[in-house]
C-alpha positions in Angstrom: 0.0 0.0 0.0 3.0 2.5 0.6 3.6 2.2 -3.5 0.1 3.4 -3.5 0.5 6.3 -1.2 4.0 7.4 -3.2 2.0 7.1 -6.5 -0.9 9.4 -5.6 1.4 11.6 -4.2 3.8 11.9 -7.7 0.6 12.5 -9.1 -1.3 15.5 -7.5 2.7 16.8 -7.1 2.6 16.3 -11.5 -1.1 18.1 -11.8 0.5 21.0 -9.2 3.7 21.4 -11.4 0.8 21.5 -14.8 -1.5 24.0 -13.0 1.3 26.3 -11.9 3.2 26.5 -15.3 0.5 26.3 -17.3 -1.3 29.0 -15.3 -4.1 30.9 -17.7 -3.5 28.6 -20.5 -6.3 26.3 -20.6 -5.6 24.1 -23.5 -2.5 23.0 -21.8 -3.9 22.6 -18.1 -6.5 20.5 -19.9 -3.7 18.5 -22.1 -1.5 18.3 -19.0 -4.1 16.9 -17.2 -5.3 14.7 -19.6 -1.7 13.1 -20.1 -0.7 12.6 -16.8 -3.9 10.8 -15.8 -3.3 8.8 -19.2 0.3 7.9 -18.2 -1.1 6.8 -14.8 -3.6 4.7 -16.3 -1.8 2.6 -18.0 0.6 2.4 -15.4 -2.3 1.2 -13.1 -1.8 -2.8 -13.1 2.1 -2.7 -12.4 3.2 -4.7 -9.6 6.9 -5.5 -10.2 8.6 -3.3 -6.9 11.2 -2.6 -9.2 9.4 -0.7 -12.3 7.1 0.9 -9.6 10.1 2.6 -8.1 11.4 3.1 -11.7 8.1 4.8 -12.6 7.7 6.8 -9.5 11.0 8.4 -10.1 10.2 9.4 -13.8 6.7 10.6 -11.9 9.2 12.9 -9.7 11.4 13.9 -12.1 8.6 15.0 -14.8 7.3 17.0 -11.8 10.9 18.8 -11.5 11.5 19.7 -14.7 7.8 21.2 -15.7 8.4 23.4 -12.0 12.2 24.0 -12.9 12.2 24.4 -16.6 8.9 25.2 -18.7 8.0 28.7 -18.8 5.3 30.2 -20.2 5.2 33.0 -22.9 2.4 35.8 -22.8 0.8 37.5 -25.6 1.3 41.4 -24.8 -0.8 44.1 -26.3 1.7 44.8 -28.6 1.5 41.6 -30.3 4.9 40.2 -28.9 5.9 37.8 -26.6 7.1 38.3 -22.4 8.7 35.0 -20.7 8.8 36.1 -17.1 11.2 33.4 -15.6 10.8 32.9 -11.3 13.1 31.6 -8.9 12.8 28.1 -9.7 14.1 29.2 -13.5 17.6 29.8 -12.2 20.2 28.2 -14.2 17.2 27.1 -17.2 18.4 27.7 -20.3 16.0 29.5 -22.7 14.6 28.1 -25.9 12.9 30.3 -27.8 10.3 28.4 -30.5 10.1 29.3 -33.7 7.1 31.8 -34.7 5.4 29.2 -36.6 4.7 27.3 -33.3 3.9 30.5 -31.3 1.6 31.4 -34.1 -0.4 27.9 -33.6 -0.4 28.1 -30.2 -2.2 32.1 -29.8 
């Protein structure tokens, strides 16, 4: 039951990481949400200790790196983009897509 405990917990600390990046974006909350409950879903009948661990850890590290390094762009009036990096950003590199994807995604 503890693996049970440590998955629901990788969980809600995935759909935290979603809401807070993807704050005001709500095709991407819903995507994000809709993934991870996907990913957990088919995950659901594992039992091997080993790839439960293995799984968990991917769970936690997924978690990480949408908190540590996704970012997202706003539209400003002007038409351009503003990334406003926080804390966590420190030491993130910066990719900056292409305006064909930016263009899809406004």
């Amino acid at each position: 039951m503890a693996a049970a405990g440590e998955a629901l917990s990788a969980y809600r600390a995935l759909l935290r990481a979603a809401r807070k990046s993807f704050a005001g974006d709500t095709v991407m909350l819903n995507g994000s949400a809709a993934e991870i409950r996907k990913k957990f879903e088919e995950n659901r009948a594992v039992s091997s200790e080993a790839e439960i661990k293995k799984l968990l850890d991917e769970a936690r590290e997924a978690a990480h790196f949408i908190t540590h390094m996704i970012v997202q762009a706003r539209l400003n009036s002007s038409g351009g983009f503003v990334v406003k990096p926080d804390k966590e950003h420190a030491g993130a590199t910066l990719e900056i897509p292409s305006e064909e994807i930016l263009s899809k995604s406004a």
